[in-house]
N, C-alpha and C positions, 0 to 999 in steps of 0.2 A: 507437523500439523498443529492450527491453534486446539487449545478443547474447547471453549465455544464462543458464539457467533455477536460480539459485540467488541466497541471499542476500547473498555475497559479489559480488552484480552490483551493488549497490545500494550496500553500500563502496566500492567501486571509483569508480563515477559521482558520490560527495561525497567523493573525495580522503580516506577513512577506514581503519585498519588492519582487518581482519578479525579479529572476535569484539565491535566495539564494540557498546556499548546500543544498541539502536532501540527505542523508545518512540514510540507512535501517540497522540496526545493530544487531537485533534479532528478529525471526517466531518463534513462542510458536503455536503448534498445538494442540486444544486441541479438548476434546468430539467428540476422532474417527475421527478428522479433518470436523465438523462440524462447529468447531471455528475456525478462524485465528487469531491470536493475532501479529500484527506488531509494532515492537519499534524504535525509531528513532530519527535524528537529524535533526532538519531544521535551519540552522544555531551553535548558538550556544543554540537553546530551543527544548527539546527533545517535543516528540510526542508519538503516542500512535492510531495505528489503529486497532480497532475490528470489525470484520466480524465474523458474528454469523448466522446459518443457511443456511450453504455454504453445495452446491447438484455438482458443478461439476467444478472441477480445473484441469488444463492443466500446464503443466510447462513446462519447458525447459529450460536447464543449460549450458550458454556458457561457463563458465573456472572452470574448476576444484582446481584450488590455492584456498587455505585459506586466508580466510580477516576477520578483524575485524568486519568492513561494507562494505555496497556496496554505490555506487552511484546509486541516483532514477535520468534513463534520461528524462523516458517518461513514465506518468498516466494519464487512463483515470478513472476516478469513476465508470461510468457503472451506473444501476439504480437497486433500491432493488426489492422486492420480486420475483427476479430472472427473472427481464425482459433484461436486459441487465449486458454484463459483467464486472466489474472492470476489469483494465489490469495495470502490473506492467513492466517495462521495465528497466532493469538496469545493471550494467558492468558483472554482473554474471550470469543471469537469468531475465527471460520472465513468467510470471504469467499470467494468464486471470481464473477468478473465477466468478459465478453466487453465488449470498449470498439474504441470504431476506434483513437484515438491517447490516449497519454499524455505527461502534460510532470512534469521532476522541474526543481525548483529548489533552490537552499540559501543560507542566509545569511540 
């Protein structure tokens, strides 16, 4: 679980200064979309966010063009076993997901 609810959480947890790029560059859905699999950049050091035991996601797609990545403008963690929701915000689309756990990795 992050400890709290802003993007500078997610700096912090890949050793990065605050204001670096985060670019989302690939959603791998897996187990029926019970998994989320997110890949990424934060700077120049890729990442890796998995949500596992995800019950109820909400999207919504502001531009239809294709991109490579998007830009992450605005996350909040949320808390796991689906007490509260992760939320992604970025040039393409708006996320908000209830998950039990999530893993971040990097490198």
């Amino acid at each position: 679980m992050f400890p709290n609810n802003s993007l500078s959480t997610l700096f912090s947890l890949l050793g990065l200064p605050d204001k670096t790029l985060v670019t989302l560059q690939r959603l791998d859905v897996l187990d029926w979309g019970q998994t989320l699999m997110f890949t990424g950049m934060a700077g120049d050091q890729p990442f890796t966010l998995r949500y596992r035991d995800c019950r109820e996601l909400r999207w919504r797609v502001y531009v239809t063009d294709r991109a490579d990545s998007t830009p992450l403008v605005s996350f909040a963690p949320g808390r796991d076993q689906q007490r509260s929701p992760a939320q992604f915000l970025t040039a393409h689309f708006g996320l908000s997901l209830y998950y039990g756990s999530v893993e971040i990795t990097s490198g």
